[in-house]
C-alpha positions in Angstrom: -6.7 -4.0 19.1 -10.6 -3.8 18.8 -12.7 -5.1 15.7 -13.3 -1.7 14.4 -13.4 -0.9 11.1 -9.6 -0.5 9.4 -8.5 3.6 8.1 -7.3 3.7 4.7 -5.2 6.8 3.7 -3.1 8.0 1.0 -0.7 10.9 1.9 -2.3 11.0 5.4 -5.7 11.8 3.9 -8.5 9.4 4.8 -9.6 7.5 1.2 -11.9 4.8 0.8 -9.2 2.3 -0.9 -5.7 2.6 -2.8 -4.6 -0.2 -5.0 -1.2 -0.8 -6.4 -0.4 -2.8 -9.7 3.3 -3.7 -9.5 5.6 -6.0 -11.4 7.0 -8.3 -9.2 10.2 -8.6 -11.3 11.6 -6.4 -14.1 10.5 -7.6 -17.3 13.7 -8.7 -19.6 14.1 -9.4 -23.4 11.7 -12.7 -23.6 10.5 -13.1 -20.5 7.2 -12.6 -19.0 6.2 -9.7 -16.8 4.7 -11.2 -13.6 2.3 -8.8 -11.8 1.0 -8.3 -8.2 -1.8 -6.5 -6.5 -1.8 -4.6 -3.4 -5.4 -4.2 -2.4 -5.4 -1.8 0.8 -9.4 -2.9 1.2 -8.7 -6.2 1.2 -6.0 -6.4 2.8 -6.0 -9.4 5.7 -3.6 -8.1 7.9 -5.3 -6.8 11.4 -4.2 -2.9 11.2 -5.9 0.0 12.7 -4.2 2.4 9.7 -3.0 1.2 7.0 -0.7 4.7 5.1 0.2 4.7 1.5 3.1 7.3 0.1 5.2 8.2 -2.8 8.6 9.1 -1.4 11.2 9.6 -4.1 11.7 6.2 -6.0 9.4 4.4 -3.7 5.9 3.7 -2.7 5.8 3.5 0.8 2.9 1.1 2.7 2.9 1.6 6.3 0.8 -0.8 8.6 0.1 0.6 12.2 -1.1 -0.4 15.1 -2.4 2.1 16.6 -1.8 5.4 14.5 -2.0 8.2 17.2 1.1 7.0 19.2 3.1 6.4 16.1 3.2 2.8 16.7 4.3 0.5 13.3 3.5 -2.8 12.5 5.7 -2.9 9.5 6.6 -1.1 6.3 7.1 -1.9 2.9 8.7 -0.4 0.1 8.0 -1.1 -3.8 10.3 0.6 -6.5 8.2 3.2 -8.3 9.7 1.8 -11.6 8.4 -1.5 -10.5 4.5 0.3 -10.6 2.0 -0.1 -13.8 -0.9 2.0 -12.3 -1.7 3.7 -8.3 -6.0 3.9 -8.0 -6.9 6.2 -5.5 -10.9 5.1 -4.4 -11.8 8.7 -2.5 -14.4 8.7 0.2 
């Protein structure tokens, strides 16, 4: 992979950045909620395209390679009733 600049895309459409505030574990009767960021800008991974989706109870990340022969890095999966709030930064 080359150093060119990473691709950012929610739903397949090109975006400048999408960031995800999630609760890394269910909150329960007295116990703190403890929060994470997923910051597609930021992210340090080396990706070419990085694709973020809503597909029925879950956001989908998918890190690839190289995008136009389908090839995947990894995926990840957060429960949508895990997420506080989605920002979609558009071009």
């Amino acid at each position: 992979m080359t150093n060119r600049e990473k691709t950012v895309k929610f739903h397949g459409t090109e975006v400048a950045n999408v960031t995800i505030l999630y609760a890394v574990k269910p909150c329960s009767r007295g116990d703190t909620e403890i929060l994470e960021e997923f910051d597609a800008a930021k992210n340090p991974e080396i990706y070419e395209t990085v694709n973020t989706q809503i597909v029925a109870d879950y956001i989908t990340i998918t890190f690839y390679r190289e995008e136009s022969s389908n090839s995947i890095i990894r995926r990840e999966l957060i429960p949508t009733h895990l997420v506080q709030h989605i920002w979609v930064q558009d071009m």
